[in-house]
N, C-alpha and C positions, 0 to 999 in steps of 0.2 A: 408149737415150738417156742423153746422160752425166748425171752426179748434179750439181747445181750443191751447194753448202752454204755461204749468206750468215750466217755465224754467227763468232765468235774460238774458235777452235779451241782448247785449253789443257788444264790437267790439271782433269776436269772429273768430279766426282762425280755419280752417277746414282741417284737415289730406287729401290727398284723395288718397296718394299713396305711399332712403335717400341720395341725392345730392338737394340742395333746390329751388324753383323761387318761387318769391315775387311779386305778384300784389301789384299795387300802387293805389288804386280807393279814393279821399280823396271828401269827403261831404262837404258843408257850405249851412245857420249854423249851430250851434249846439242844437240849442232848436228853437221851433217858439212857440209864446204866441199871440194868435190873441184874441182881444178883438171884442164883438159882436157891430157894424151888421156883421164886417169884413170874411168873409165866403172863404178866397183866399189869398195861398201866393204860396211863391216859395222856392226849393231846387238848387244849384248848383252841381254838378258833373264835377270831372273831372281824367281823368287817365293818371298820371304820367309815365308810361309803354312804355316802343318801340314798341308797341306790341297791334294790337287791343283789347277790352275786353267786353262781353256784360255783363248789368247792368240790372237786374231786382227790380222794389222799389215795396212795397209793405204796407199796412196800416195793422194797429191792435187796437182795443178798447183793452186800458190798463186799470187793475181794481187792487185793490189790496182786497185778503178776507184772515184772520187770520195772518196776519203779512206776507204773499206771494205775489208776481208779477202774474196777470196771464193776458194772450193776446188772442186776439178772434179776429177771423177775421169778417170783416164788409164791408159791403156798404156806408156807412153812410157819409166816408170819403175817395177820391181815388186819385188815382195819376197818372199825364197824360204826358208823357206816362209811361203806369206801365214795357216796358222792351225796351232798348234802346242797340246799339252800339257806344264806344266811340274811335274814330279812336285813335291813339299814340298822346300824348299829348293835347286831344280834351279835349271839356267840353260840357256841358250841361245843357238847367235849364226843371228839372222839376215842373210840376204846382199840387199843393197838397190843393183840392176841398172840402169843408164840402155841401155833397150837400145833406144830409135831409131836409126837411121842417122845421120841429123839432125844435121849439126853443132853445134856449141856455137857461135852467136852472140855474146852476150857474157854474159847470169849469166842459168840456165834457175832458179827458185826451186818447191821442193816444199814438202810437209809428209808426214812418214811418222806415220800414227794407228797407237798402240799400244794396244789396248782387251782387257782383261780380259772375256770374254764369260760373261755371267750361267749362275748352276746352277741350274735351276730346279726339285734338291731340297730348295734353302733359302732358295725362297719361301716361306714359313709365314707364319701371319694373326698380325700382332703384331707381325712382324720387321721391319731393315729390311735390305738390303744394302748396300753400297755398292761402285760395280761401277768400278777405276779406268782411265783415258783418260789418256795422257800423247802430247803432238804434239809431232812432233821437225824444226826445220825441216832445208832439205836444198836445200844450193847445187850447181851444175854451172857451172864458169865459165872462160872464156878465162885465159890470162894476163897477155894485153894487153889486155884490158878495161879503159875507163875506170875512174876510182872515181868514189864518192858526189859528188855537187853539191849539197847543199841550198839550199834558201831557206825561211824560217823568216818566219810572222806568226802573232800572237797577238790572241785575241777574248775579252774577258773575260765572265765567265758567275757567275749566282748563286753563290757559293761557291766560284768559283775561275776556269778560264782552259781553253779550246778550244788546244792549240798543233797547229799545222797546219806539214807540211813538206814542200815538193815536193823530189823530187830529180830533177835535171836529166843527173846519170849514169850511167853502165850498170850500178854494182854498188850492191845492201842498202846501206844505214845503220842500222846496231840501234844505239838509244838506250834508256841506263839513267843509273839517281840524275840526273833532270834535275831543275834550280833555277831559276825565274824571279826576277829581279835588278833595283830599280831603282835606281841610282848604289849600288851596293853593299849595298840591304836587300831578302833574300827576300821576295818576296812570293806566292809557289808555289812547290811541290817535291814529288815523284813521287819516291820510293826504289822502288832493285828494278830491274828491266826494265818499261821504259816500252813499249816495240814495236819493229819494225822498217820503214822505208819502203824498200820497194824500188827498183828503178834505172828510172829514167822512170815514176815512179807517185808518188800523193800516202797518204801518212797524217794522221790528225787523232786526238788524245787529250786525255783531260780530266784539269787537275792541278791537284788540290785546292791553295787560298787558304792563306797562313799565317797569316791575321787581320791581317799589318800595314800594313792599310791598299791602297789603290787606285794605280795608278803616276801619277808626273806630271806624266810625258812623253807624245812618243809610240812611245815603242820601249821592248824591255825587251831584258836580256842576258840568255841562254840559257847557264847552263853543265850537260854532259853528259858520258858517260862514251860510248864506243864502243869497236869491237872493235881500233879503233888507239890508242887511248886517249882522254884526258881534253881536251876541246874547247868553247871560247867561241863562240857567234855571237851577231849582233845580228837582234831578230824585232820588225817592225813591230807595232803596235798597230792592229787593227781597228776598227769599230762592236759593240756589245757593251750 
């Protein structure tokens, strides 16, 4: 049965036992966008550590349905070798395979998990570890594939703003440093990487308030940064 996993997938530290050690496992790079026929790239690995560390990667068919992340394990796309040792200061390149038949449609979207797998000779009572997870997404896509379509509305919420955006074309939309604007004064703003909404699918995130004040209109302007660069829309105002 496949694995579903409704959860945001990210670099994501893991309890597993209070005096602290820190693995060091760092990934490059940080997205791969393979255009078709190209069916093969690669991941680096490497552990910063004094200390052996085994590394298990793993793939997921990423989808997005009602504004949610969800990841499903697959064949479709693997990763070789899917669990490695990386001596103290070693690296490593993993090779990350589309190996369905299966045409490329128009943008197939993954996520490769890169997880530092726990030593369980330091588990000690007292300690903690922390065992690190880095998720890398992972495009397959036409060349003639449409791009992004968005449409953009906003629902204001305690402390800040719901911004919801469907895209209506074949290819992701990663948004980052997004600003909610009314005639010119922020009134929301999210630094960093906001997310991505993929091509025929919706995302929704929440962007903390800047304190000044409520909008008072009914729309706000949207300015964001993307992978084509820096971009204006205008996003309805919902009930809220």
């Amino acid at each position: 049965m496949k694995l579903l996993i409704v959860a945001a997938v990210g670099i994501l530290l893991n309890v597993l036992a209070s005096t602290t050690f820190a693995a060091s496992l760092r990934v490059a790079p940080v997205v791969l966008d393979l255009k078709a026929p190209t069916a093969a790239s690669t991941i680096r690995i490497w552990n910063d550590e004094s200390r052996p560390i085994n590394v298990q990667v793993r793939i997921f068919r990423w989808s997005q349905r009602n504004g949610e992340d969800f990841y499903e394990a697959t064949n479709d796309v693997v990763a070789s070798p899917p669990i490695t040792t990386l001596q103290p200061g070693g690296e490593n390149l993993i090779r990350i395979v589309r190996t369905t038949k299966r045409p490329v449609q128009a943008e197939e979207s993954y996520r490769i998990v890169v997880d530092e797998l726990p030593d369980p000779s330091r588990r000690k009572s007292g300690t903690v570890v922390l065992v690190v997870r880095h998720s890398i997404p992972v495009f397959f896509s036409r060349t003639d594939a449409a791009g992004a379509n968005p449409s953009w509305s906003v629902r204001p919420l305690r402390g800040g703003y719901q911004v919801t955006v469907r895209n209506g074309g074949a290819q992701r939309l990663k948004v980052s440093n997004l600003a909610l604007s009314d005639n010119g004064r922020v009134v929301g703003k999210k630094d960093g990487l906001v997310g991505y909404v993929l091509g025929n699918a919706t995302a929704s995130w929440i962007v903390p308030g800047t304190g000044a004040g409520r909008p008072s209109g009914g729309s706000l302007t949207i300015s964001a940064d993307s992978e084509a660069g820096r971009f204006d829309a205008t996003a309805r105002i919902g009930g809220g």
